[in-house]
VEXSE-128068 format. One record per residue (C-alpha): residue number from 1; x, y, z. Coordinates in Angstrom, 3 decimals. Example, Ala and Ser with C-alpha at 12.3 -4.5 7.8 and 13.67 -1.06 7.14 Angstrom:
2
ATOM / nr / u / v / w
ATOM / 1 / 12.300 / -4.500 / 7.800 $
ATOM / 2 / 13.670 / -1.060 / 7.140 $
END
This chain:
331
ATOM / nr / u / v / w
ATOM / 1 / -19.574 / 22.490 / 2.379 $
ATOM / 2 / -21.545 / 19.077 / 2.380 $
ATOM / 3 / -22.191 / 16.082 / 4.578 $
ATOM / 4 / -20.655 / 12.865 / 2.568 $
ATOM / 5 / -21.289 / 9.257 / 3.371 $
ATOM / 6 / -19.006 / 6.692 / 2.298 $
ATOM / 7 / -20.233 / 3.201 / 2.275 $
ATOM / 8 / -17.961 / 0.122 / 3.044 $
ATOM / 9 / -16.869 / -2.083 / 0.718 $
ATOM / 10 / -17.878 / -5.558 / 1.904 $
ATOM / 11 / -14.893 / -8.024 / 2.927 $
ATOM / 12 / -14.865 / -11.588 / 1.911 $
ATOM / 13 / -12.290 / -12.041 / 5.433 $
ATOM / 14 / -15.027 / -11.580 / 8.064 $
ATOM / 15 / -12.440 / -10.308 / 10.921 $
ATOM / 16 / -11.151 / -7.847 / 9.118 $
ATOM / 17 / -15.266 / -6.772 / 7.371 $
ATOM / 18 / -15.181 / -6.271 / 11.209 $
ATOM / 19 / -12.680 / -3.663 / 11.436 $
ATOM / 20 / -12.993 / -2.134 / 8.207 $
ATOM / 21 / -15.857 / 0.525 / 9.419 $
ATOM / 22 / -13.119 / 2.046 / 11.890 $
ATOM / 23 / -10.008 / 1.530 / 9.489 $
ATOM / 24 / -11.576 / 3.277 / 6.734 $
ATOM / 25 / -12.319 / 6.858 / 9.174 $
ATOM / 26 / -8.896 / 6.348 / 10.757 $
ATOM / 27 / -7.976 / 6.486 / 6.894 $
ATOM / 28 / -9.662 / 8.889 / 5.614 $
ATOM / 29 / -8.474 / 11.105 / 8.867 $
ATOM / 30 / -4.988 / 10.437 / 7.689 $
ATOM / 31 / -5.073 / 11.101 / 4.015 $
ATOM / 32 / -7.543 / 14.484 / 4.767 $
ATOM / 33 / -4.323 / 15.693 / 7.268 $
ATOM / 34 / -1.362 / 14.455 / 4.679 $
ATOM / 35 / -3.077 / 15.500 / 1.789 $
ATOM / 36 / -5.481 / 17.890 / 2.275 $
ATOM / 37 / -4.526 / 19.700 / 4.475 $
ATOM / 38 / -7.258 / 19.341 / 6.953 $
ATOM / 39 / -10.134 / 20.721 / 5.498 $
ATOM / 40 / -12.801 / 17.937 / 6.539 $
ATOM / 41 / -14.419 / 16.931 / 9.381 $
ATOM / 42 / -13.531 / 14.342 / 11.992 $
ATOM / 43 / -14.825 / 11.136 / 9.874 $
ATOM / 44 / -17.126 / 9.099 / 12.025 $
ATOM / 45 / -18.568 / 5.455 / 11.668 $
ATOM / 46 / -22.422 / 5.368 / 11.575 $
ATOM / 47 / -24.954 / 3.087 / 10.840 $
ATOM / 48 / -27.468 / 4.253 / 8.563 $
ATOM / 49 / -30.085 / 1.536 / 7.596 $
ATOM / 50 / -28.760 / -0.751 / 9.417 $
ATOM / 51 / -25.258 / -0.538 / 7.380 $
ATOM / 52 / -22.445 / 1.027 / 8.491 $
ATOM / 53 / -21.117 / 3.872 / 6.627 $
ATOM / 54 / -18.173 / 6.345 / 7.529 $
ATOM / 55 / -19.364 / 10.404 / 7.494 $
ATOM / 56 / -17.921 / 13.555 / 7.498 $
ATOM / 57 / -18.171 / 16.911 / 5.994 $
ATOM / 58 / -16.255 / 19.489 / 3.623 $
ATOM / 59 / -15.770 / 20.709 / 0.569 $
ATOM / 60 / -15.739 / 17.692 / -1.876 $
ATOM / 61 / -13.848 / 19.392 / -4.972 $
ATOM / 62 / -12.415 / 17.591 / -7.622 $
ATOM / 63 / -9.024 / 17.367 / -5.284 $
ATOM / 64 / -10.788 / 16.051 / -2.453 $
ATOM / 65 / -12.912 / 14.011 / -4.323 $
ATOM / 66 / -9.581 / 11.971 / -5.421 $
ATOM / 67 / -8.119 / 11.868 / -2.503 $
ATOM / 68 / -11.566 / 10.367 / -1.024 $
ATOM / 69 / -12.355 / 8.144 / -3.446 $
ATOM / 70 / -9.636 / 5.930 / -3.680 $
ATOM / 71 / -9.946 / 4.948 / 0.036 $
ATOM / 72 / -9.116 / 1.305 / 0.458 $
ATOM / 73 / -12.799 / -0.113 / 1.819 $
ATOM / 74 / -14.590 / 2.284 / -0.042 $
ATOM / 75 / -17.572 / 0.891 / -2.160 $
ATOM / 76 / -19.636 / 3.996 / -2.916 $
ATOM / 77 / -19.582 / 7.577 / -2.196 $
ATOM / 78 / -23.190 / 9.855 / -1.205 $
ATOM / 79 / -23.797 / 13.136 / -0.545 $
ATOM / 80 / -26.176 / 13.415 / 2.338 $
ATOM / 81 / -28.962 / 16.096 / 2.837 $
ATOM / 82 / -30.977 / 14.771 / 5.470 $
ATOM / 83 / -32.242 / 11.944 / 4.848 $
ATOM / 84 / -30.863 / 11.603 / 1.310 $
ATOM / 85 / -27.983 / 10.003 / -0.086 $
ATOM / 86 / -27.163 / 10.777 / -3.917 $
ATOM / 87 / -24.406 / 8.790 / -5.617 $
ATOM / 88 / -21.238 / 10.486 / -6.402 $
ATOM / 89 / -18.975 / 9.465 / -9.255 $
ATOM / 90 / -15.898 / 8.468 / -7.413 $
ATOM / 91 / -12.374 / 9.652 / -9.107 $
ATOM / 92 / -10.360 / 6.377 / -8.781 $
ATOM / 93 / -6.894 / 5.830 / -9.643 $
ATOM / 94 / -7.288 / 2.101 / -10.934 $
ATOM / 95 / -5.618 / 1.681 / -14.460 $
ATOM / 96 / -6.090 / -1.844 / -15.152 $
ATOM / 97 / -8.678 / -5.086 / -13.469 $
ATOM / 98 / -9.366 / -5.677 / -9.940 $
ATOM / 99 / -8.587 / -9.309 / -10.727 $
ATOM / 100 / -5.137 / -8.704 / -10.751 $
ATOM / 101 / -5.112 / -8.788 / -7.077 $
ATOM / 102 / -8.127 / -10.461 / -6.494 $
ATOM / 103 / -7.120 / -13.841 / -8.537 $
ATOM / 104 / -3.976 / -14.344 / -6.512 $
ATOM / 105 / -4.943 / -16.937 / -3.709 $
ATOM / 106 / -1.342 / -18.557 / -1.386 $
ATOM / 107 / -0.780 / -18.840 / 2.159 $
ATOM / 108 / 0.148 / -15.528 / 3.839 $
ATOM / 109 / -0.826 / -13.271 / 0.875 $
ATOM / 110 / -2.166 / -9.901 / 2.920 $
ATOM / 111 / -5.026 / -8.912 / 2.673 $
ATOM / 112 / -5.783 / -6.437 / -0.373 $
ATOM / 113 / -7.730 / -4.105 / 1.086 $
ATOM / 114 / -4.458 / -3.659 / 3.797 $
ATOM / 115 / -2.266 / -3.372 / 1.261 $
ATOM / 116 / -4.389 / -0.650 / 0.001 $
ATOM / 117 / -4.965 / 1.456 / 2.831 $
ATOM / 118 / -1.083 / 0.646 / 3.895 $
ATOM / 119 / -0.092 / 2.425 / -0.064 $
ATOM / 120 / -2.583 / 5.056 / 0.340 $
ATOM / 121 / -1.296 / 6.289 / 3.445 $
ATOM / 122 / 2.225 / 5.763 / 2.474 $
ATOM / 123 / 2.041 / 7.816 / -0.638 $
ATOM / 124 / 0.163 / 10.481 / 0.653 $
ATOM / 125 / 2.863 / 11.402 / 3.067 $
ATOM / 126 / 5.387 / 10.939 / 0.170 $
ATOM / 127 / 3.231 / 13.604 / -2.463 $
ATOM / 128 / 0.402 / 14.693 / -0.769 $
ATOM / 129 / -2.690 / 15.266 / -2.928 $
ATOM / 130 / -0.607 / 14.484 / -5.655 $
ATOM / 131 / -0.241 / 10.337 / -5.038 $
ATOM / 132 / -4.316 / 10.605 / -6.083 $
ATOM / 133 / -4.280 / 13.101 / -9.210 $
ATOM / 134 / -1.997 / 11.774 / -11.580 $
ATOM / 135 / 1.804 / 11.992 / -10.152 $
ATOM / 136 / 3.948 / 9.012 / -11.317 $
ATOM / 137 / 5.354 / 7.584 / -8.273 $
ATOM / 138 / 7.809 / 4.007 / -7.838 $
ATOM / 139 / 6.727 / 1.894 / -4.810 $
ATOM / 140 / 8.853 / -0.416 / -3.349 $
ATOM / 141 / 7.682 / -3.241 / -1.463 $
ATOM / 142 / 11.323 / -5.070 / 0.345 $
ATOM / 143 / 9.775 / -8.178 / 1.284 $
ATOM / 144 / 7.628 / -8.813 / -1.767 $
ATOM / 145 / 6.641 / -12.271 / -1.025 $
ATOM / 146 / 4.788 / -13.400 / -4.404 $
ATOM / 147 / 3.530 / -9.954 / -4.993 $
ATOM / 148 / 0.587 / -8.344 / -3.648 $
ATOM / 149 / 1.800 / -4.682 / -3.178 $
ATOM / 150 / 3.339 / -4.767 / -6.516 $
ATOM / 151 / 0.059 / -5.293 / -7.835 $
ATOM / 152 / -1.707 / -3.113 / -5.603 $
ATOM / 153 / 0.480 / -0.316 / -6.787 $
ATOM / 154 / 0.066 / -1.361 / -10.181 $
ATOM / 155 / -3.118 / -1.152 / -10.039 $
ATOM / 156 / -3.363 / 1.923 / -9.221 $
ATOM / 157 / -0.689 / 3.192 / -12.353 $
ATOM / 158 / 2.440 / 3.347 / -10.046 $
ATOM / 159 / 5.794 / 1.805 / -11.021 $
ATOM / 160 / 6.848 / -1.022 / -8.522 $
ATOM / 161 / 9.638 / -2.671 / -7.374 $
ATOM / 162 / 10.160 / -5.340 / -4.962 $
ATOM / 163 / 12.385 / -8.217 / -3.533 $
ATOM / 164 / 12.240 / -11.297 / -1.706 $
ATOM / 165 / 14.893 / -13.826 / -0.499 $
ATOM / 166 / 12.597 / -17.157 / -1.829 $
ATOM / 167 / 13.400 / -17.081 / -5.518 $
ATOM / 168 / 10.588 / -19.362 / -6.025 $
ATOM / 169 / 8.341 / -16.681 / -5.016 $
ATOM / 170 / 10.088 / -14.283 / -7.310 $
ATOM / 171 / 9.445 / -16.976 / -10.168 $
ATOM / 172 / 5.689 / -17.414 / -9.300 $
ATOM / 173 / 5.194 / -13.701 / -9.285 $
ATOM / 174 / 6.799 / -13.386 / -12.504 $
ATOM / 175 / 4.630 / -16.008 / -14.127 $
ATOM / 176 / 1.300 / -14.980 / -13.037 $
ATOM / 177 / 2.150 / -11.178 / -13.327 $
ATOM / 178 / 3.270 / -12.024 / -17.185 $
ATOM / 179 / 0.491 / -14.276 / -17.798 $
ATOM / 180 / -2.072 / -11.976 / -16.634 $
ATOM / 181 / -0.780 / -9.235 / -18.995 $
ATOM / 182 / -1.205 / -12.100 / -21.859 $
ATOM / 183 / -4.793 / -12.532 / -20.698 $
ATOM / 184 / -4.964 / -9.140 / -20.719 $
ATOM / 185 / -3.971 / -8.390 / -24.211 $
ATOM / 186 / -1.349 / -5.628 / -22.691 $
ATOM / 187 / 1.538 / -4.402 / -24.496 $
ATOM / 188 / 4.342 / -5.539 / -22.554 $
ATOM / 189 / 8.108 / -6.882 / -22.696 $
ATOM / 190 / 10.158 / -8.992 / -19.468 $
ATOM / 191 / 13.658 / -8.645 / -19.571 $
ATOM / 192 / 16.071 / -10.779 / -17.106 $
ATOM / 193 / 18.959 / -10.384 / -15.843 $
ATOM / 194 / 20.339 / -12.270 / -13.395 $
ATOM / 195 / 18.204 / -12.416 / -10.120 $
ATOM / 196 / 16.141 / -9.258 / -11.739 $
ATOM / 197 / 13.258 / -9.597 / -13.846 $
ATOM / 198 / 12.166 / -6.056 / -15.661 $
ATOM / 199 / 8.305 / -5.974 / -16.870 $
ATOM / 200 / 7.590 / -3.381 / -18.921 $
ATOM / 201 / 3.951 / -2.942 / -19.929 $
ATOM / 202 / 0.786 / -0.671 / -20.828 $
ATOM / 203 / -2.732 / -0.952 / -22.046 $
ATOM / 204 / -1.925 / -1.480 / -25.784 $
ATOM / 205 / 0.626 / -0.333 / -28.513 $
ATOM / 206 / -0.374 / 3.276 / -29.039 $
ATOM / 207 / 0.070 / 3.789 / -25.252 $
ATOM / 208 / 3.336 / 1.871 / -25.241 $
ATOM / 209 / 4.584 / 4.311 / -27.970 $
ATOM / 210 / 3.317 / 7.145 / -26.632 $
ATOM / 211 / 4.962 / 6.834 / -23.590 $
ATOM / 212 / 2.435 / 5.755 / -21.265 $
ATOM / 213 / 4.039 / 2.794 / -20.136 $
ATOM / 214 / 4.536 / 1.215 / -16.218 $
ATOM / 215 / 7.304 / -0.770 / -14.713 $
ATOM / 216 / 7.764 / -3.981 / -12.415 $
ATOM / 217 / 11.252 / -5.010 / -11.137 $
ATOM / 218 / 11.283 / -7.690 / -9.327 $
ATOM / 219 / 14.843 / -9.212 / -7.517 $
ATOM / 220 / 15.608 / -12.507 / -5.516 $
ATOM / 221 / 17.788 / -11.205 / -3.246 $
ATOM / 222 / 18.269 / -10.018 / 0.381 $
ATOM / 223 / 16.150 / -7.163 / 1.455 $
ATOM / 224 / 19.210 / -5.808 / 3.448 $
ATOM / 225 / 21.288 / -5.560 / -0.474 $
ATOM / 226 / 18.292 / -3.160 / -1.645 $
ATOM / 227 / 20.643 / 0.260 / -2.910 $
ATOM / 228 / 22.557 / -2.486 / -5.096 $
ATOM / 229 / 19.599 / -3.660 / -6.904 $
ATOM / 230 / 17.929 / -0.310 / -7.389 $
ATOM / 231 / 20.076 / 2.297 / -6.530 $
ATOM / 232 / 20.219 / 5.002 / -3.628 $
ATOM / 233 / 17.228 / 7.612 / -3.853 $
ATOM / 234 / 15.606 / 5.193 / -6.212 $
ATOM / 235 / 11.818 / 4.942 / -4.564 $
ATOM / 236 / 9.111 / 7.298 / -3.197 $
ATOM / 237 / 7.610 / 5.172 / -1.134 $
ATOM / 238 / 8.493 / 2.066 / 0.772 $
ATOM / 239 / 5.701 / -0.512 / 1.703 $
ATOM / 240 / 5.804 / -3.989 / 3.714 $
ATOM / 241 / 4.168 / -6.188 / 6.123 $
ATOM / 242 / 6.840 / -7.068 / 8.214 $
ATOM / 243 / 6.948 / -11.192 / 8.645 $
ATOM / 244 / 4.839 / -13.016 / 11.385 $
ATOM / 245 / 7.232 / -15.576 / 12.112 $
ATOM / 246 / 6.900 / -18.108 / 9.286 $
ATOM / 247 / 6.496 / -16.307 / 5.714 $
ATOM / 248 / 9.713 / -13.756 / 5.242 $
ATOM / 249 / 12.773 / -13.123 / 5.957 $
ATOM / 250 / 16.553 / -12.375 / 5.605 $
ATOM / 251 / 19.848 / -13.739 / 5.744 $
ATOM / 252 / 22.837 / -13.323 / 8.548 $
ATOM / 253 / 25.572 / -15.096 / 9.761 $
ATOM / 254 / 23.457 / -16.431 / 12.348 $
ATOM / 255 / 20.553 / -18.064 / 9.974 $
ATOM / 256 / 17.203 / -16.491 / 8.482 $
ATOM / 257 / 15.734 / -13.757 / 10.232 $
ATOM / 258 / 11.727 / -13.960 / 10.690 $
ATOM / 259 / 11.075 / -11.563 / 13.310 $
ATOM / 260 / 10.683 / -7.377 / 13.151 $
ATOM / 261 / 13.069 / -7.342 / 15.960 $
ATOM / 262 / 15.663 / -8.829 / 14.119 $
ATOM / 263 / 15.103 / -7.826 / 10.924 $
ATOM / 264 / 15.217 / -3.913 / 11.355 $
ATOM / 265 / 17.927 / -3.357 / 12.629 $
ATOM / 266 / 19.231 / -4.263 / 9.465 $
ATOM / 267 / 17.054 / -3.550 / 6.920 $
ATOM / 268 / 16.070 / 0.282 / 7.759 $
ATOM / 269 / 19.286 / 1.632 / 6.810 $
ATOM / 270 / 19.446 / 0.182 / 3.929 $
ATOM / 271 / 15.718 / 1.075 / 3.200 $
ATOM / 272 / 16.595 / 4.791 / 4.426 $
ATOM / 273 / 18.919 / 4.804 / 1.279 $
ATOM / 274 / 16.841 / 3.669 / -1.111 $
ATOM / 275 / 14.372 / 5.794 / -0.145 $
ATOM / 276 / 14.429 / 9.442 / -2.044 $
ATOM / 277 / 14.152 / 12.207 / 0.452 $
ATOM / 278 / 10.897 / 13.931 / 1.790 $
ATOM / 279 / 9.661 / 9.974 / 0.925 $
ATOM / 280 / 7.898 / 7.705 / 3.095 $
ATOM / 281 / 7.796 / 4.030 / 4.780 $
ATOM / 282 / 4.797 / 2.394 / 5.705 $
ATOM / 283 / 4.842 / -0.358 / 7.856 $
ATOM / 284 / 1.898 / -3.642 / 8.989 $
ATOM / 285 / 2.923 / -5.949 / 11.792 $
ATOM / 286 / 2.578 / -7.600 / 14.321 $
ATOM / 287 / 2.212 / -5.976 / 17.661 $
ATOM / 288 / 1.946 / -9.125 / 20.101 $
ATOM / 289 / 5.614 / -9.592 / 18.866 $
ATOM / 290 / 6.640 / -5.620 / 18.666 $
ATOM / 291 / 5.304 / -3.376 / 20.909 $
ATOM / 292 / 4.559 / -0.185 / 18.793 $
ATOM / 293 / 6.758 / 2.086 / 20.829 $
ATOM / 294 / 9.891 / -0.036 / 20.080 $
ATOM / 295 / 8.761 / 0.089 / 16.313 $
ATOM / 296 / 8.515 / 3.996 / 16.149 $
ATOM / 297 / 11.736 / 4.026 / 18.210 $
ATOM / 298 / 13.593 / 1.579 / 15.832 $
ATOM / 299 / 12.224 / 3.880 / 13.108 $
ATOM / 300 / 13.448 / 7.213 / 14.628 $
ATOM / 301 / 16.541 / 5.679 / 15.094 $
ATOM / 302 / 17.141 / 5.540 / 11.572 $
ATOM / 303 / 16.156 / 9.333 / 10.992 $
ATOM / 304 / 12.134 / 8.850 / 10.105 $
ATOM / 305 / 9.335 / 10.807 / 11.632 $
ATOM / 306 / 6.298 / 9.293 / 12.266 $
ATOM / 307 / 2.966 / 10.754 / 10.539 $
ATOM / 308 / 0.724 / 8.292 / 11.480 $
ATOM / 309 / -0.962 / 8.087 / 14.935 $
ATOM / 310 / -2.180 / 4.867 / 17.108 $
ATOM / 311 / -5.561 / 4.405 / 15.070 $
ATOM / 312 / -5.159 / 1.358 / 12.881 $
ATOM / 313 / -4.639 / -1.571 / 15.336 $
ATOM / 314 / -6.853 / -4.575 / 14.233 $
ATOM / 315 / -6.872 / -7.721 / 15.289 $
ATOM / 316 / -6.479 / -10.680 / 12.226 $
ATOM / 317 / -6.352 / -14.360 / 14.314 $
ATOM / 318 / -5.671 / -15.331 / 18.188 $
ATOM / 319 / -2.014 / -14.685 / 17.671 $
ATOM / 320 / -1.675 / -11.546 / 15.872 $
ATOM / 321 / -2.717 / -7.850 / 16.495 $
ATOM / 322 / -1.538 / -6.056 / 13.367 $
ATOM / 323 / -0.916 / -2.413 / 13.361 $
ATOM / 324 / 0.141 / 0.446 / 10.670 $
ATOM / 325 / 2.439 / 3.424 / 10.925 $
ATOM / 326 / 3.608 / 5.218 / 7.951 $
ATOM / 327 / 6.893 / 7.577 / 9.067 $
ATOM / 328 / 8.414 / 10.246 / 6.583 $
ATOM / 329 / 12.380 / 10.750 / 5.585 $
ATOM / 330 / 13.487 / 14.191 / 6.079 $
ATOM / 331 / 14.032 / 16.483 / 3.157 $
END
């Protein structure tokens, strides 16, 4: 048993920096009950030279030392004996360059570190422990936008798929995510066909023959049409920031959908089927325009359970509180 202290990783988006202290204990809470099993300590922000760090206790084996490090705002992990802190070597999952979601810059692209914690918490109900020691796992991100949880989850050696009603978004995606791999120097092929493009890629050649590859697919196409691009029981885990009004959204008879309230409706049944069972949805949006009781409900409805409690709400601008809740399909 030891007292850790994780130290935040500083935020270039200041309002966020200002919620990332309590984000990253709600976090870590989350991933020590899905994946762990329990066997920390309440985390706890606290300000230790005048910089806040988030502490708790337990036993940091190599398992928990995964599942810890790959926290989304973490920047450094101590152990702490009094007043002490010595480095630990963190066990991250990241296979390739933080610049491939770093270099990225649009209007509405989420926030990384979000994205992060929104994946992390996702797969962790989806495989437990397992998401953080070395389980392959395909993410699928429904409203993919120009791409910043495929590369989150590529990042982090997961398979991705995603898709997005603006082709021109899918095309954008596709040529930074293929240039990037060019940079890169990584062994990779893109195959289209139709509305899907196929990226197939790893470090370098030896890796590609041995096996070790990853995969992107990436579809213009309506979120609602998901089990025809990929298939039912395709995906472990399912993760989107629902639109805000202006940046997503989906076809019906009666014009585009932008809002979660309209949208789904729609879209979770069809996500429910893509979805493999014992898998898990993660969800960001905005709760000014859905209170979070008619988002759980909507989600029950459609035969998930919840796993996530009411710690992540965060406020991003005047006219948006966003909030998180990851919910599990039955086995």
């Amino acid at each position: 048993m030891v007292d850790v202290a994780v130290l935040v990783l500083p935020a270039a988006n200041r309002v966020y920096a200002g919620s990332a202290p309590s984000l990253l204990a709600a976090e870590l809470a989350v991933l020590d009950a899905l994946a762990l099993g329990g066997r920390l300590s309440v985390p706890a922000v606290e300000v230790l030279g005048g910089v806040p760090y988030v502490t708790f206790s337990g036993d940091l084996d190599a398992e928990a030392l995964a599942v810890v490090s790959n926290a989304s705002s973490l920047y450094a992990v101590f152990e702490r004996e009094g007043g002490v802190l010595r480095p630990v070597a963190p066990a991250r999952l990241e296979r390739w360059d933080e610049d491939l979601v770093t270099i990225p810059r649009y209007s509405g692209k989420t926030n990384e570190q979000l994205t992060r914690l929104l994946l992390n918490l996702t797969v962790a109900a989806a495989a437990g422990s397992g998401a953080f020691t070395g389980r392959k796992l395909r993410v699928l991100d429904p409203l993919c936008g120009r791409g910043t949880t495929l590369n989150v989850a590529a990042l982090c050696g997961f398979d991705a798929a995603g898709v997005d009603l603006d082709a021109r978004d899918v095309d954008a995606y596709v040529h930074f995510f293929t240039t990037w791999l060019k940079d890169k120097r990584a062994k990779h092929t893109s195959r289209r066909h139709g509305a899907s493009t196929t990226v197939t890629f790893a470090p370098d050649k030896d890796a590609a023959k041995a096996g070790r590859t990853q995969e992107v697919v990436v579809v213009a196409g309506d979120t609602t049409s998901v089990v025809s691009h990929f298939g039912k029981s395709s995906v472990d885990a399912i993760v989107v920031d629902l639109p805000y009004g202006v940046q997503h959204g989906s076809h019906s008879e009666s014009g585009l959908r932008r809002s979660p309230a309209e949208l789904l409706p729609t879209a979770l049944p069809a996500w429910t089927s893509v979805l493999r069972a014992g898998g898990a949805a993660g969800l960001s949006w905005n709760a000014k325009a859905l209170p979070r009781a008619e988002m759980i409900q909507m989600l029950e409805a459609a035969g998930f359970s919840v796993v996530t409690g009411d710690g992540f709400a965060h406020r991003v601008d005047r006219t948006i509180d966003r909030d998180i809740v990851v919910a599990r399909r039955p086995r």
